[in-house]
Gaussian input, Z-matrix of N, CA and C with variables (Angstrom, degrees):
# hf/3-21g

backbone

0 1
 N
 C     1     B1
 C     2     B2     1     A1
 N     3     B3     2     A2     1     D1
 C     4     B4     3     A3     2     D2
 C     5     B5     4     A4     3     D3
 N     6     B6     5     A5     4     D4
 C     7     B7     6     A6     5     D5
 C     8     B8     7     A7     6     D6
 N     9     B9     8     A8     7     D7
 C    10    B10     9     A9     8     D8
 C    11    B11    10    A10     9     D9
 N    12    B12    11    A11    10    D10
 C    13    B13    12    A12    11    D11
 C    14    B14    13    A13    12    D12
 N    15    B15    14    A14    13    D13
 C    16    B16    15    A15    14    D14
 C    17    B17    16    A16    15    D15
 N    18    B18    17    A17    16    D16
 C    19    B19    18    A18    17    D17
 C    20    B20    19    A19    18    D18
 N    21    B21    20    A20    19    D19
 C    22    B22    21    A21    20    D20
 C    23    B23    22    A22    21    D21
 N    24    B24    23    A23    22    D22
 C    25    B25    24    A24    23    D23
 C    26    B26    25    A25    24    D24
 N    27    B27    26    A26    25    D25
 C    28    B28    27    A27    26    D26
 C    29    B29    28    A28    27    D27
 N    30    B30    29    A29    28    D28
 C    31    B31    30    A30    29    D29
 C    32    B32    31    A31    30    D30
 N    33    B33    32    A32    31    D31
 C    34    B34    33    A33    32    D32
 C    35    B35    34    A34    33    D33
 N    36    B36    35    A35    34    D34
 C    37    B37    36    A36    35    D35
 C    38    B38    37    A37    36    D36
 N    39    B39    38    A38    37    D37
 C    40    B40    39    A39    38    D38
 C    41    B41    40    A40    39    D39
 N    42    B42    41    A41    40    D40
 C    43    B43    42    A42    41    D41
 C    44    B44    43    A43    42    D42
 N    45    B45    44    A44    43    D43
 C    46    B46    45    A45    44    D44
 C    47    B47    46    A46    45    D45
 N    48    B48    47    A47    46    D46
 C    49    B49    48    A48    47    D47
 C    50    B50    49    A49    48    D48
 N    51    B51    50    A50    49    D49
 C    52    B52    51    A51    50    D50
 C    53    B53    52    A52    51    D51
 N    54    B54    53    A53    52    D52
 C    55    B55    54    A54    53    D53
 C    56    B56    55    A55    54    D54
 N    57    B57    56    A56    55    D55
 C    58    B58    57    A57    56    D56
 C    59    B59    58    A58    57    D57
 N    60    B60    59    A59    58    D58
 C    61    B61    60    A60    59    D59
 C    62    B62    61    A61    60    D60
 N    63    B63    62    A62    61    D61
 C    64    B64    63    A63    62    D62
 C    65    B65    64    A64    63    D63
 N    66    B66    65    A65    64    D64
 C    67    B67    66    A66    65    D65
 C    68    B68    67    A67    66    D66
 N    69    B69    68    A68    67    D67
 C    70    B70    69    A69    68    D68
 C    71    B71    70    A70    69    D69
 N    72    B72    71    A71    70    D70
 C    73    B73    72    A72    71    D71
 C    74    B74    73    A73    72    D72
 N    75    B75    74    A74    73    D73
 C    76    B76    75    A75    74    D74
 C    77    B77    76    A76    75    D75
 N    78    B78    77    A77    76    D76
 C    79    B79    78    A78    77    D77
 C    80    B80    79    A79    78    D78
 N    81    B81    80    A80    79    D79
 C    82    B82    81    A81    80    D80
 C    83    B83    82    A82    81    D81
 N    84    B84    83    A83    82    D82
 C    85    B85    84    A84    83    D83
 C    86    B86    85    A85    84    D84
 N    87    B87    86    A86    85    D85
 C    88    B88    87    A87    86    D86
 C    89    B89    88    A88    87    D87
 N    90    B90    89    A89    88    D88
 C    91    B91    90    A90    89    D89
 C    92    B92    91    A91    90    D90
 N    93    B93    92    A92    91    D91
 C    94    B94    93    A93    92    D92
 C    95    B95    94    A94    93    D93
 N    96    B96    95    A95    94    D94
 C    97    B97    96    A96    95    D95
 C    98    B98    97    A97    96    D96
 N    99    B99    98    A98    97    D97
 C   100   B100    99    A99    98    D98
 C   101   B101   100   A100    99    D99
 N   102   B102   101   A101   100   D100
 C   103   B103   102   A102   101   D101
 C   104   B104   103   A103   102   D102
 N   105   B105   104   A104   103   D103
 C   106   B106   105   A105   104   D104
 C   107   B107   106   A106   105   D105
 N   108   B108   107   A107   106   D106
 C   109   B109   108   A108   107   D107
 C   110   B110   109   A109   108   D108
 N   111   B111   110   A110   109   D109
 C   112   B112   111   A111   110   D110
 C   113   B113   112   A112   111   D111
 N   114   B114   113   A113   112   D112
 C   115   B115   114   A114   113   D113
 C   116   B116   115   A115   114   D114
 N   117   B117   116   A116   115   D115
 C   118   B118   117   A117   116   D116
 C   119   B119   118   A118   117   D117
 N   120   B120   119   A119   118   D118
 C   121   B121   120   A120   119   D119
 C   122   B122   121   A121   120   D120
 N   123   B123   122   A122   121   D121
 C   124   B124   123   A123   122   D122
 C   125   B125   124   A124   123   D123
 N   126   B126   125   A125   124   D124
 C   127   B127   126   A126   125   D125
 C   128   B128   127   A127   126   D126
 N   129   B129   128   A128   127   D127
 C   130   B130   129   A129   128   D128
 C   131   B131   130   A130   129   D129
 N   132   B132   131   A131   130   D130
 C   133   B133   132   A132   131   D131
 C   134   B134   133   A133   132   D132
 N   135   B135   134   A134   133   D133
 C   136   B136   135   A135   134   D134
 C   137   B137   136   A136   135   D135
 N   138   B138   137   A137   136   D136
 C   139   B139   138   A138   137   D137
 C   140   B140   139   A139   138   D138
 N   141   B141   140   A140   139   D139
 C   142   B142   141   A141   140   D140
 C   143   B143   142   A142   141   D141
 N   144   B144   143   A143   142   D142
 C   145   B145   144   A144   143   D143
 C   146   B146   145   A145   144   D144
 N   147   B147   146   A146   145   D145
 C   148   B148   147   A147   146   D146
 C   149   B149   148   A148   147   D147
 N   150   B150   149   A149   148   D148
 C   151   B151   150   A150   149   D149
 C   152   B152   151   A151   150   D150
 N   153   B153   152   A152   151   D151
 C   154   B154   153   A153   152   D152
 C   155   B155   154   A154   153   D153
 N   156   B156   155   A155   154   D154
 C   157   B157   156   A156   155   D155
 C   158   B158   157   A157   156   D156
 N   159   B159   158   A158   157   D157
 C   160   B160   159   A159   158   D158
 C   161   B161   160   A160   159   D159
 N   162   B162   161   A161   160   D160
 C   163   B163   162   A162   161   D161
 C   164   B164   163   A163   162   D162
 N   165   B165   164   A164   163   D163
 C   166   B166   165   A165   164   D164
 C   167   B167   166   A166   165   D165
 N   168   B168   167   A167   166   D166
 C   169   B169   168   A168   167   D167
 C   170   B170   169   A169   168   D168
 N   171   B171   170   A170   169   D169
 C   172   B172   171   A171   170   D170
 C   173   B173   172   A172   171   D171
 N   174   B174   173   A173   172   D172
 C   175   B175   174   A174   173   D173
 C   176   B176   175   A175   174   D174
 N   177   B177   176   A176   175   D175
 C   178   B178   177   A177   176   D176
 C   179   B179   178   A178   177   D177
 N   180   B180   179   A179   178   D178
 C   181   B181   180   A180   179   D179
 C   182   B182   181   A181   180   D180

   B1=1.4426
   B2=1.5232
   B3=1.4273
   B4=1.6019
   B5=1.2821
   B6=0.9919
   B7=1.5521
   B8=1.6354
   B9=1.8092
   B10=1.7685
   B11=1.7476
   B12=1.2901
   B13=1.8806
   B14=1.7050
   B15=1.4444
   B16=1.7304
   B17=1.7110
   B18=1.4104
   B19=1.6927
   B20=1.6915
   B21=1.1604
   B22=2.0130
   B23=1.5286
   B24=0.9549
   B25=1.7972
   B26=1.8390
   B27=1.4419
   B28=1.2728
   B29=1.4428
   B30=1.2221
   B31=1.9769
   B32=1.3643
   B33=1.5606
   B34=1.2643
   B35=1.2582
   B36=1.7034
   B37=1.7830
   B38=1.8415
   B39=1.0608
   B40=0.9049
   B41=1.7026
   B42=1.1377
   B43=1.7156
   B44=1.4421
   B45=1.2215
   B46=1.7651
   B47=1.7575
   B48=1.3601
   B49=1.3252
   B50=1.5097
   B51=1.7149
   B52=1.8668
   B53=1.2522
   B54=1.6675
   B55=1.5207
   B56=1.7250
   B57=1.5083
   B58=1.1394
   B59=1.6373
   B60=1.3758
   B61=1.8567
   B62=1.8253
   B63=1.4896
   B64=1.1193
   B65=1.1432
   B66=1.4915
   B67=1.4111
   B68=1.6512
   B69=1.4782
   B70=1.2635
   B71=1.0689
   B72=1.3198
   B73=1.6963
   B74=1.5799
   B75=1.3450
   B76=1.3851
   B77=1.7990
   B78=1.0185
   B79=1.4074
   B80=2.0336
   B81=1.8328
   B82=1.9668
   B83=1.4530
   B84=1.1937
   B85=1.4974
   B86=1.2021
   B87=1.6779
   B88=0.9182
   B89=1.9097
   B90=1.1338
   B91=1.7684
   B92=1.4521
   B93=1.7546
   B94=1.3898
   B95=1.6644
   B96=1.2642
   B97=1.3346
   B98=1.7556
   B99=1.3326
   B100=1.5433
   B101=1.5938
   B102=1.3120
   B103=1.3732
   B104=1.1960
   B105=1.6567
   B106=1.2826
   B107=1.6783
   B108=1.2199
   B109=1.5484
   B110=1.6641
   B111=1.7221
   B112=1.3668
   B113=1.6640
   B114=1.6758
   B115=1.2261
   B116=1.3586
   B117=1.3388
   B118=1.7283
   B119=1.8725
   B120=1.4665
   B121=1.5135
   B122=1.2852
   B123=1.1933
   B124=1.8194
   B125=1.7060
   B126=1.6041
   B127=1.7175
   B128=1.3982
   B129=1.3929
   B130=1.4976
   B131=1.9286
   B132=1.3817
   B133=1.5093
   B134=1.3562
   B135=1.2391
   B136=1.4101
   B137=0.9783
   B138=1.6228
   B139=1.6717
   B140=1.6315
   B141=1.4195
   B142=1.5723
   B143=1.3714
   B144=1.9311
   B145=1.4421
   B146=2.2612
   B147=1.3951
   B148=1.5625
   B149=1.6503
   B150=1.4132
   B151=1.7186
   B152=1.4939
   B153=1.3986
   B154=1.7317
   B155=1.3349
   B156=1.4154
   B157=1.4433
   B158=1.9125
   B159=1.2007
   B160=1.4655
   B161=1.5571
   B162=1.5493
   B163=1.8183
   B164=1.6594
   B165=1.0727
   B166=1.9136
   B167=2.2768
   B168=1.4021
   B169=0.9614
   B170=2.0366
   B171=0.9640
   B172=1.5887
   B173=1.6647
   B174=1.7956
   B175=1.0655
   B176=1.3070
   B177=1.7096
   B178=1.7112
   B179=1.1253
   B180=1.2322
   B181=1.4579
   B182=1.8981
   A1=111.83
   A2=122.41
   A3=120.26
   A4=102.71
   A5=144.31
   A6=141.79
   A7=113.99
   A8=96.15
   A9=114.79
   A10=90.75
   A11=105.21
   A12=96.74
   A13=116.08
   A14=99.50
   A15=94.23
   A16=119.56
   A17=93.73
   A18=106.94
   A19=106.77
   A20=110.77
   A21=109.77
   A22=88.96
   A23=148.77
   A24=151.54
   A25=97.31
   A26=122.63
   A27=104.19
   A28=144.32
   A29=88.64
   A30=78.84
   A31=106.29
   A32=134.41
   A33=131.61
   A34=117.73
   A35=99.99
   A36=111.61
   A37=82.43
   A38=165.89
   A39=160.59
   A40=131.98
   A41=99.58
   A42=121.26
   A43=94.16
   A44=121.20
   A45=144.40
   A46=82.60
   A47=130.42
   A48=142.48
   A49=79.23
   A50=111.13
   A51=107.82
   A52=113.84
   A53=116.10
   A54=124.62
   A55=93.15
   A56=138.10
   A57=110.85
   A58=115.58
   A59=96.22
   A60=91.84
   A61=110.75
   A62=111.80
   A63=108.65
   A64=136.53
   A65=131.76
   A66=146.54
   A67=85.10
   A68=155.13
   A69=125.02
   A70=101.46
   A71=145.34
   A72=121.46
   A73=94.24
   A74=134.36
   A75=125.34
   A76=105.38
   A77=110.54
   A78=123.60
   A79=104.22
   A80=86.86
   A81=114.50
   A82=104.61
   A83=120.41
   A84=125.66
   A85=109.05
   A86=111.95
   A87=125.47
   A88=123.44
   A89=96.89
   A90=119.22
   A91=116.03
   A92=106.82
   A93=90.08
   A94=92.43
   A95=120.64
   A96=132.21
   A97=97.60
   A98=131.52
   A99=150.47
   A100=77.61
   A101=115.37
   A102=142.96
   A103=134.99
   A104=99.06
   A105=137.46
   A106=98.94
   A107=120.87
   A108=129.62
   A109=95.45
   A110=106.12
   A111=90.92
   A112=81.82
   A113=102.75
   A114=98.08
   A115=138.18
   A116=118.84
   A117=116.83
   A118=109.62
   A119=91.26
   A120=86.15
   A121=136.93
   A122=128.06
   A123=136.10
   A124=112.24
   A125=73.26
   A126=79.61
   A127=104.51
   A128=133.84
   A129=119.35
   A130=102.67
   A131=90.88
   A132=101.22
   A133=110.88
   A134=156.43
   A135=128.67
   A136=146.67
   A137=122.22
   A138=112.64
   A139=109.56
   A140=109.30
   A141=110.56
   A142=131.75
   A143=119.14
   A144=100.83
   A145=63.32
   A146=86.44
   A147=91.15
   A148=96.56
   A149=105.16
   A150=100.75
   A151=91.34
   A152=96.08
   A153=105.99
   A154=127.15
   A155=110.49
   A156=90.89
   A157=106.56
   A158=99.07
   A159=101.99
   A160=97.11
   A161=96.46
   A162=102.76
   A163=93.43
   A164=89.24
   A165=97.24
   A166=109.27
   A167=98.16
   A168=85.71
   A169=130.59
   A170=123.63
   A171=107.50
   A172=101.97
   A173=96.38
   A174=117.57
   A175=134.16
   A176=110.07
   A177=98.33
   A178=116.92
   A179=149.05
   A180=129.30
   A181=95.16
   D1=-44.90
   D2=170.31
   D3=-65.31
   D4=-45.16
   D5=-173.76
   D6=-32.98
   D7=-32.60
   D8=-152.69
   D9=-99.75
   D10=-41.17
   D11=-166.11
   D12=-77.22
   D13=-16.20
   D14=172.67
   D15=-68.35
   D16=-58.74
   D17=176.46
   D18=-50.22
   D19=-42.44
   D20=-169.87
   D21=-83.47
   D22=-60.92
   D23=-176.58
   D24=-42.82
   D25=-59.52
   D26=151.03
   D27=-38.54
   D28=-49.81
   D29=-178.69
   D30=-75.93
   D31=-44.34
   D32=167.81
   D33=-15.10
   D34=-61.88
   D35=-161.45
   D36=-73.78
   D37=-68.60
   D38=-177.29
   D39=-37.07
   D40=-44.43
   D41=156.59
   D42=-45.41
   D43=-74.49
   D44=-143.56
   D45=-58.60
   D46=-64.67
   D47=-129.46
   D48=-78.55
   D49=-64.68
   D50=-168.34
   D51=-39.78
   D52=-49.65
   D53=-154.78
   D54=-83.80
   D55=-10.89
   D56=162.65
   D57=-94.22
   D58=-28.66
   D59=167.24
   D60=-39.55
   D61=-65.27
   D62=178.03
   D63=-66.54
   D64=12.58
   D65=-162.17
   D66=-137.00
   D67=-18.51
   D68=149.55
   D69=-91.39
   D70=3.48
   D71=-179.87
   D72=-92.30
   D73=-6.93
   D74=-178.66
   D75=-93.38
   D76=-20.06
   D77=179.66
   D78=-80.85
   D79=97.03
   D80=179.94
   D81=-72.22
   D82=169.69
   D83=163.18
   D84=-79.74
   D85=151.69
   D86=-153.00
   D87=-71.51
   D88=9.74
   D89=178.09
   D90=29.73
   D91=-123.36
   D92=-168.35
   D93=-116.15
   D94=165.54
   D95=-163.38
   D96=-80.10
   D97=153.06
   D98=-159.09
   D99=-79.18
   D100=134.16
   D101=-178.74
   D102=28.20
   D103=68.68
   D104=-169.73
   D105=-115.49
   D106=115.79
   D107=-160.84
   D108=-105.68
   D109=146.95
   D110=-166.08
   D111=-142.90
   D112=137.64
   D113=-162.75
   D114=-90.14
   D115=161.03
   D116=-175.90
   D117=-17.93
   D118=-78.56
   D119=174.91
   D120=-43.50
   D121=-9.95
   D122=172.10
   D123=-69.56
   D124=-42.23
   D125=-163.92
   D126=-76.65
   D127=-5.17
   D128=-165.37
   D129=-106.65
   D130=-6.29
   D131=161.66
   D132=-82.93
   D133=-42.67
   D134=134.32
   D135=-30.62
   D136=21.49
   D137=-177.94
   D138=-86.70
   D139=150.75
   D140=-145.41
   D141=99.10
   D142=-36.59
   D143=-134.76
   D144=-120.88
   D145=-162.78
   D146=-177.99
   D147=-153.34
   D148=170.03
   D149=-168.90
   D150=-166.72
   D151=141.44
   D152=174.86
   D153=-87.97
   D154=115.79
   D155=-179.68
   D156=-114.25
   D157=165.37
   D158=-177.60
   D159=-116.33
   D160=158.10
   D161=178.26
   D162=-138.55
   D163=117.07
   D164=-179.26
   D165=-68.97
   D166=131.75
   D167=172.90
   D168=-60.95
   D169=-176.85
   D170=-158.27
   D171=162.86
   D172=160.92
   D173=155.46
   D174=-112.12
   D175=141.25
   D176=-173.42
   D177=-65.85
   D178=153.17
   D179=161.89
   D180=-115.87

């Protein structure tokens, strides 16, 4: 039975370490606040370049 809990207690603590590495590398700066309008003119200073935007899932009200 000890033979089994060192090796699995390893990978655990190892599991744990990857899945938080990858859960702060997904965590962006904090940008611009949810319905914050940005104007005509901004955007036409990007022509050429490209930019990600995210749209949170939701309900209309």
């Amino acid at each position: 039975m000890r033979k089994l809990i060192w090796p699995l207690a390893l990978v655990l603590v190892i599991a744990a370490l990857a899945g938080g590495g990858v859960w702060l590398s997904q965590r962006g700066p904090a940008g611009l606040k949810p319905g914050t309008l940005i104007a005509e003119a901004a955007s036409e200073a990007m022509v050429g370049r490209t930019a990600e935007v995210r749209v949170p899932w939701g309900a209309c009200r």
